[in-house]
C-alpha positions in Angstrom: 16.1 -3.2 -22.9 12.5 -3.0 -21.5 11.5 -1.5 -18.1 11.2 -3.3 -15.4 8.5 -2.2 -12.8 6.8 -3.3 -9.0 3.1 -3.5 -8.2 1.5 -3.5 -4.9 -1.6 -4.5 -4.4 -4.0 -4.5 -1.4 -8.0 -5.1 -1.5 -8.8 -2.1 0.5 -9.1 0.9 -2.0 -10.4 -0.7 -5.3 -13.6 0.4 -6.7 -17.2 -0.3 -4.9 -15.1 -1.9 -2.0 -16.3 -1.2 1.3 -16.1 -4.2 3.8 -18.2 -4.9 7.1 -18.3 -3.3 9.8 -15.9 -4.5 12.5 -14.2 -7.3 9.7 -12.8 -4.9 7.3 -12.1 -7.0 4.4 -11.0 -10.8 5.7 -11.4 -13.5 4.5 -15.0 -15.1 4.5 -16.5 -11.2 4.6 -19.3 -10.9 2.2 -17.2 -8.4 0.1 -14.0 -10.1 0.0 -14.5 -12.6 -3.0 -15.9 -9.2 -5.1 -12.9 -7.3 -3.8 -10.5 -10.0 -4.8 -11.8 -10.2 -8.3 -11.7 -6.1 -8.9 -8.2 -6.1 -7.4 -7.4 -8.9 -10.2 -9.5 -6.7 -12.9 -7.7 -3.3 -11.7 -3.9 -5.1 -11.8 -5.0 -6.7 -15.3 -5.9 -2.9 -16.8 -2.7 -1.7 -15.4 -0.4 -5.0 -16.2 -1.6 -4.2 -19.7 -1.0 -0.9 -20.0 2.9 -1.3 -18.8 2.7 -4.1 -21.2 2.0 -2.1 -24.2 4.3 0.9 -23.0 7.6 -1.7 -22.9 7.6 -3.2 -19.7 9.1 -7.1 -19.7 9.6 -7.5 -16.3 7.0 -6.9 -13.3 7.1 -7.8 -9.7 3.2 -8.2 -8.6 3.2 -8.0 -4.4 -0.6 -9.8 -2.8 0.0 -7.4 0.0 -3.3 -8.1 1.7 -4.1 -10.5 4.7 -3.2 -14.0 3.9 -1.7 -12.8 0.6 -3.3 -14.9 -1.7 -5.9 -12.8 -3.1 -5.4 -12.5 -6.5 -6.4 -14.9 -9.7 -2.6 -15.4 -11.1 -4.1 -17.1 -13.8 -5.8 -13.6 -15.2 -2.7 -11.5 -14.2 -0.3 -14.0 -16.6 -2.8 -13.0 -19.4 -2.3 -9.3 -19.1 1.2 -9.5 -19.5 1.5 -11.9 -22.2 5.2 -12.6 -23.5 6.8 -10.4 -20.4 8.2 -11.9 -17.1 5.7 -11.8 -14.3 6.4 -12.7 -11.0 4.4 -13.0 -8.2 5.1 -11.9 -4.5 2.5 -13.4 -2.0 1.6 -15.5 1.4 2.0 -13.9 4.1 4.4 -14.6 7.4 7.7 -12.8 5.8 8.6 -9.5 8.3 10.2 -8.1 4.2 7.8 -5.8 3.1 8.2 -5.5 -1.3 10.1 -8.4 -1.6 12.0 -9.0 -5.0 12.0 -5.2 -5.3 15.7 -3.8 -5.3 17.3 -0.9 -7.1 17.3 -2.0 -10.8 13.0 -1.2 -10.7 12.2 2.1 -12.4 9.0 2.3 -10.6 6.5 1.3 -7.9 2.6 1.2 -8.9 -0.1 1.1 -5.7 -3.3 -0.2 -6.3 -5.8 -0.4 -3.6 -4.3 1.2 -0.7 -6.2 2.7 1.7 -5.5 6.0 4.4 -4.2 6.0 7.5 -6.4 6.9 9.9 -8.5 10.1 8.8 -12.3 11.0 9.4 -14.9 9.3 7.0 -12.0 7.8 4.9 -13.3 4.0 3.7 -11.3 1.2 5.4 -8.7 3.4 6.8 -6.1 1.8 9.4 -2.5 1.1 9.4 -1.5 -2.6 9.1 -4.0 -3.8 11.7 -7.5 -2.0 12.1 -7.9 -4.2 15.7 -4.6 -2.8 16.7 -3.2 0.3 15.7 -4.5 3.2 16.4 -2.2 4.9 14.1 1.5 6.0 13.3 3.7 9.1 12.9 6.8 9.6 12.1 8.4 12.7 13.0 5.5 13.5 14.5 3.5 13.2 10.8 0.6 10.5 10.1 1.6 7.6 8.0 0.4 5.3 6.5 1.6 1.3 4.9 1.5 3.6 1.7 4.6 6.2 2.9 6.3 3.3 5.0 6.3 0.9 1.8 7.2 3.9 -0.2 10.0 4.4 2.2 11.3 1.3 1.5 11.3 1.4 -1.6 12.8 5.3 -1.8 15.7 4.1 0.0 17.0 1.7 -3.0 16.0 4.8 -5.4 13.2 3.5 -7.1 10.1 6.4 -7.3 6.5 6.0 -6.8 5.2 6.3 -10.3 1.6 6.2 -9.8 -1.4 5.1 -6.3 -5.4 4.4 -7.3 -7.5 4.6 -4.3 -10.2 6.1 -2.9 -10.0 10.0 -2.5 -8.9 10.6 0.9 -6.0 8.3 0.2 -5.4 9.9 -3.0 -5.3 13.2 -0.8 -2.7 12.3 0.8 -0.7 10.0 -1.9 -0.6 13.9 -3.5 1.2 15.4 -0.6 3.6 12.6 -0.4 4.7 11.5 -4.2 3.7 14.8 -5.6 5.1 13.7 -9.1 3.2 10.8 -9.5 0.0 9.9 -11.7 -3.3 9.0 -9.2 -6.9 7.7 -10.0 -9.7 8.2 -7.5 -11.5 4.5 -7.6 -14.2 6.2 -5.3 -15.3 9.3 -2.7 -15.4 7.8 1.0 -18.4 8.7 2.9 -17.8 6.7 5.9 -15.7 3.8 7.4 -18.2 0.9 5.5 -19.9 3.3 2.6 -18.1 5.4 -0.4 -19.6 6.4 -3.6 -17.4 4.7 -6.7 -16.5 4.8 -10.0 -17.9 2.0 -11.9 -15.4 -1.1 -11.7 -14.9 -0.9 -15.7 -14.6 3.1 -15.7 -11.5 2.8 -12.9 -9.8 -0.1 -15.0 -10.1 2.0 -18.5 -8.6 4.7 -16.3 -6.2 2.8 -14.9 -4.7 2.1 -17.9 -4.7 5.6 -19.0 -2.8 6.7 -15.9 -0.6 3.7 -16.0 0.6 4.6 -19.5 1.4 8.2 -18.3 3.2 7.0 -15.8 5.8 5.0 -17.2 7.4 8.5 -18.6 7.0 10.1 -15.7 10.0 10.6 -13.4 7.5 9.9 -10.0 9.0 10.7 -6.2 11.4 8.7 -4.7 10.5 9.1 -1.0 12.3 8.6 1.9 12.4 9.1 5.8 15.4 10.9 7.3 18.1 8.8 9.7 17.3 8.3 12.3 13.9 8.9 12.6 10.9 9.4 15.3 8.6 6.6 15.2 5.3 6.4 17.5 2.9 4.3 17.8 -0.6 4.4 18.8 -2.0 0.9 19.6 -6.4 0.5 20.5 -6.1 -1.1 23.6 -3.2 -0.5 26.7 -2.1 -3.9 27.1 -1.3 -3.4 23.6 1.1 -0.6 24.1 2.5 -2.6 27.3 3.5 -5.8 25.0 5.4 -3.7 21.9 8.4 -4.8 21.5 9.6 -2.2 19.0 13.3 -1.3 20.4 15.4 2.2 19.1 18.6 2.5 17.3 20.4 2.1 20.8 18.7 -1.3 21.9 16.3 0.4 24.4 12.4 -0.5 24.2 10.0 2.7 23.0 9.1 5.3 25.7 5.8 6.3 26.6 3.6 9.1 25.2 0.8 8.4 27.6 -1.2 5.2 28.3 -1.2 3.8 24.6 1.5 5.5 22.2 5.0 4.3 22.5 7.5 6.3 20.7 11.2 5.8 20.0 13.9 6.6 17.4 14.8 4.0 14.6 17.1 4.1 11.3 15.1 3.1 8.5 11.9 1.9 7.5 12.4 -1.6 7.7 13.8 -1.4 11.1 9.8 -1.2 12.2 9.2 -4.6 10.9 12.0 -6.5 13.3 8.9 -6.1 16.0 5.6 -5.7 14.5 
């Protein structure tokens, strides 16, 4: 029987990506249409590679915005004879749908930080209105949150390509997982990157090494502490994020609310 693997993919962290300032990558940016077609390019290379390694059955989550992103057209080509599935549009509160625990791995492609100096595109979920997020009083990022999700049906993180500050801290997370640095970020809206052809050849390199690997199944422990930093006060004022007894999120000054919840998913009941 062949393996059976998930892909996420956002826009953010793919090679010679680096938005506008203030728009990040939205749709009708200058950027997007390129970023959209390296995203496609990047999940073709690594579609391909799982392909060739005995893979016949792959979820692929368009994870950013709208999600409708990618060319599906290109992606059915790179895995030729398997069963693709596609996870995408956007108004669902499931983060990885489709993904439960018979997956035997989770691929990122195009992540980005959480919020760090100089790192390229960096926010968490909304750059106009998160701050940021910690959990037990650590930085995360969609990365460890989506990787929680997925760690609590058992399925590892097998491999995350992004730019290097992400990749930084992809290592201290999923420390048994493959990575590929797509570029080095200089600055919110400038990085220097790989070539678009050199990440997808190494893409597939990494992808193929992967599919041995045993990768890190990560998890959050129950309950957890979960705060949240929003940009503006009457932000913090209107979350409606509620702990594991019913109660809304305290206060940890003017614009972090913090509070204790179960799992992962619990924070998408209110954001």
């Amino acid at each position: 029987m062949g393996k059976k693997f998930y892909v996420c993919v956002d826009l953010e962290g793919v090679a010679c990506t680096i938005g506008r300032s203030g728009q990040g990558l939205a749709a009708g940016t200058p950027e997007y249409a390129f970023a959209c077609q390296q995203a496609t390019d990047e999940t073709s290379a690594l579609l391909g590679a799982l392909r060739r390694c005995g893979a016949d059955d792959v979820i692929v989550w368009d994870c950013h915005g709208s999600g409708y992103n990618l060319d599906y057209h290109a992606l059915e080509g790179a895995f030729a004879g398997g069963h693709l599935r596609f996870a995408l549009g956007a108004g669902s509160r499931k983060r990885l749908p489709g993904l439960d625990a018979s997956c035997d791995g989770l691929f990122f492609l195009g992540y980005h930080a959480c919020d760090a100096k100089d790192a390229t595109l960096c926010h968490v979920y909304s750059s106009a209105t998160f701050a940021g997020m910690r959990v037990n009083g650590r930085p995360v990022g969609e990365l460890q949150i989506d990787a929680a999700v997925a760690g609590r049906l058992g399925v590892p993180v097998k491999l995350v390509a992004s730019d290097d500050i992400c990749v930084a801290q992809a290592r201290e997370t999923f420390p048994d997982a493959e990575f590929v640095v797509t570029k080095q970020s200089l600055a919110w809206n400038s990085c220097l990157s790989e070539a678009p052809g050199a990440v997808c050849g190494a893409l597939a390199e990494a992808a193929s090494r992967a599919v041995d690997r045993d990768g890190t199944v990560f998890t959050f422990p129950s309950p957890f502490e979960l705060a949240v930093s929003f940009k503006r006060i009457e932000y913090a004022q209107g979350c409606a994020l509620h702990d594991v007894d019913g109660n809304p999120f305290g206060w940890d000054g003017a614009y972090t609310r913090v509070g204790q919840l179960r799992q992962a998913e619990d924070i998408f009941t209110y954001i």
